[in-house]
N, C-alpha and C positions, 0 to 999 in steps of 0.2 A: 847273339842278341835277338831278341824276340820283336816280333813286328806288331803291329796291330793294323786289322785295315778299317780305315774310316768312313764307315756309312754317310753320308753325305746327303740327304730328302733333295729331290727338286723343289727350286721355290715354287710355293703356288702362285697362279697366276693373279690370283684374283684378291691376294692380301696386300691391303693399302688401296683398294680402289672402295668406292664411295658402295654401300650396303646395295644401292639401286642397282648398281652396273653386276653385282656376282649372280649369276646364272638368268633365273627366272622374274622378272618384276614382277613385286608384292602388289595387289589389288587393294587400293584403301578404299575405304568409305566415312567420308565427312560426316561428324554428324552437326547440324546448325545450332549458333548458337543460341538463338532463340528459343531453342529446347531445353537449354541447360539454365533459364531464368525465369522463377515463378511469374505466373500474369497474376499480378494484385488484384488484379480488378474483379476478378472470376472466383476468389478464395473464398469457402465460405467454411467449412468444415476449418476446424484449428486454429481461426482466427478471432478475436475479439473487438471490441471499441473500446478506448477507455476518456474518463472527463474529468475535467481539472474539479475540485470540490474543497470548498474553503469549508475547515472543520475546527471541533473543539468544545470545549463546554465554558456555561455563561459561571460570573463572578460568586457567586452560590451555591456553585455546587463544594461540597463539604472536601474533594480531593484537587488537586490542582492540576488533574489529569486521568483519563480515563482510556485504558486498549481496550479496543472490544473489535473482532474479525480480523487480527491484526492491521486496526489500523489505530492509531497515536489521537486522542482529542486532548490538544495543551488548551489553558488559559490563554496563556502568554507565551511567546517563541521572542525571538531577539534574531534582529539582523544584524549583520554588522556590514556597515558602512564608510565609504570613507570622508574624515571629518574636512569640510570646507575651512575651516579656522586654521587647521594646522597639517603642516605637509607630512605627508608617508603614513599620516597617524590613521587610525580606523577606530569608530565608537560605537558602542549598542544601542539600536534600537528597537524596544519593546514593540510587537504589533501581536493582534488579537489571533491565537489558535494559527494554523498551520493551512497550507497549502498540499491539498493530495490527488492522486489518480486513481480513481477508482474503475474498475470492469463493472461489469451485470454481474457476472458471477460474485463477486466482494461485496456489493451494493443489496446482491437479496440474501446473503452470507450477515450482510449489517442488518437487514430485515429481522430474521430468523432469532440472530444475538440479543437485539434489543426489545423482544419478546418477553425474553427471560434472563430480562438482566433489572436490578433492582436497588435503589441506595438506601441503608438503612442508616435510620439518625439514630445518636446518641441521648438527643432530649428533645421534646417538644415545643420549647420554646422556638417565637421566631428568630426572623433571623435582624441581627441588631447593627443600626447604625451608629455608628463610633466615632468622630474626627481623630484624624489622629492613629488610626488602626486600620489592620486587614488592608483589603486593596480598595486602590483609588477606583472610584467608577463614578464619573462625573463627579457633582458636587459633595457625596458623600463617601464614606470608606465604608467598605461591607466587610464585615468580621460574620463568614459564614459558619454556617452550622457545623457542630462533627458528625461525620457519617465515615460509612464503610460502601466499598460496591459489593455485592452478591450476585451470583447467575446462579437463576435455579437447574438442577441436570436437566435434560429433556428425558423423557419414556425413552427412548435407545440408548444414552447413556446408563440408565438406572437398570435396564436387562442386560446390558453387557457385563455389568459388574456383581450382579446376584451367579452369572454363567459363569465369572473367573472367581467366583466365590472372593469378591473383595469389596470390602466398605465403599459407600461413598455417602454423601454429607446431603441429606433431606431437607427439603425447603421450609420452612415452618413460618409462615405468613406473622407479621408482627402490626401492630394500626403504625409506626412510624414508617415503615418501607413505604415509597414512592419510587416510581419510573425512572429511570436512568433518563430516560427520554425528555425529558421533563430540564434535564439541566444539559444536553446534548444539541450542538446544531451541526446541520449540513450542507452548507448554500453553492448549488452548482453556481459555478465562476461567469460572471459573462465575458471573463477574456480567456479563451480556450487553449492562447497560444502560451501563453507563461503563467496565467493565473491574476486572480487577482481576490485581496480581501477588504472588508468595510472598515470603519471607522470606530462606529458601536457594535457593539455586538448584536446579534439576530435573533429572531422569534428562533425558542429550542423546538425539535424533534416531534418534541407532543403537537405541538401548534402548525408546523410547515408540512411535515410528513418527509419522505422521500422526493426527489425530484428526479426523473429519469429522461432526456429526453425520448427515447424508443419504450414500447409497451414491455413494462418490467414482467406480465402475467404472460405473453406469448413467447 
């Protein structure tokens, strides 16, 4: 019968005892945590501001909403709330255009847009009051005009598109086109922390301009 002999390793000594205690201790260096958290206060590079701005367009205007710099101008939004009359239940309420944040950058981006941006009407007739029709706005119902929105390209769009050799759609001034601006409003909120909007609706775009609190041109 054949034998085998059994190699057998000595235990090492130092398996099973704590990392610290095998041969040499490791030198650490802490580093603080106060390093590892941006200081807010100091930021200026990558950071922005942004401000609450109650937007939209007034009862007149020919669409019942307008994007323009990606941002949303409704007539009308709807809250929902819940009903005091009846438990668990929740109802719509109608309030004027929308509540948004806008940066500097979005704000001269809504500059630039509302340049060349333009509603063209359907007919020249004005605009008619109805009882009975279109939307309520105070005492009377305004049954606005038809229109369409147009942006004209700017000159870099219109070279970029001759250099990929592909069409794009020229502006051809009409006497019914009128300012986008004209049936647009934007009223920074005076409550910064959640927002807040009026009652009636506000002087449009054309009339108030932009409101920034910091200098929009530096």
């Amino acid at each position: 019968m054949q034998t085998e002999e059994l190699n057998i390793p000595e235990k090492n000594p130092d398996v099973g005892k704590p990392a610290t205690t095998r041969g040499r201790k490791a030198k650490s260096r802490k580093v603080a945590g106060t390093s590892l958290v941006p200081d807010l206060s100091s930021i200026v590079s990558g950071a922005t501001k942004q401000y609450a701005y109650w937007v939209g367009v007034t009862p007149s205007c020919p669409v019942e909403h307008i994007d323009l710099a990606g941002i949303n101008f409704p007539k009308v939004n709807e809250l929902i709330v819940a009903d005091p009359l009846r438990t668990n239940q929740k109802r719509r309420v109608p309030v004027i255009g929308s509540i948004v944040w806008l940066t500097k950058d979005r704000l001269e981006l809504m500059q630039e847009r509302l340049r060349r941006t333009v509603i063209r009407f359907y007919e020249d007739s004005g605009q008619k009051d109805e009882p009975g029709t279109g939307q309520n706005v105070g005492d009377n119902h305004v049954r606005p005009r038809r229109g369409q929105l147009i942006t004209i390209p700017s000159d870099e769009q219109i070279q970029q598109a001759g250099k990929a050799n592909r069409a794009i759609r020229r502006y051809v001034p009409q006497s019914n086109d009128v300012p986008a601006a004209r049936f647009m409003f934007a009223e920074l909120c005076s409550d910064q922390v959640k927002g807040n909007r009026g009652e009636v609706y506000p002087e449009p775009l054309e009339v108030t301009g932009l409101d920034w609190p910091e200098d929009l041109e530096n």
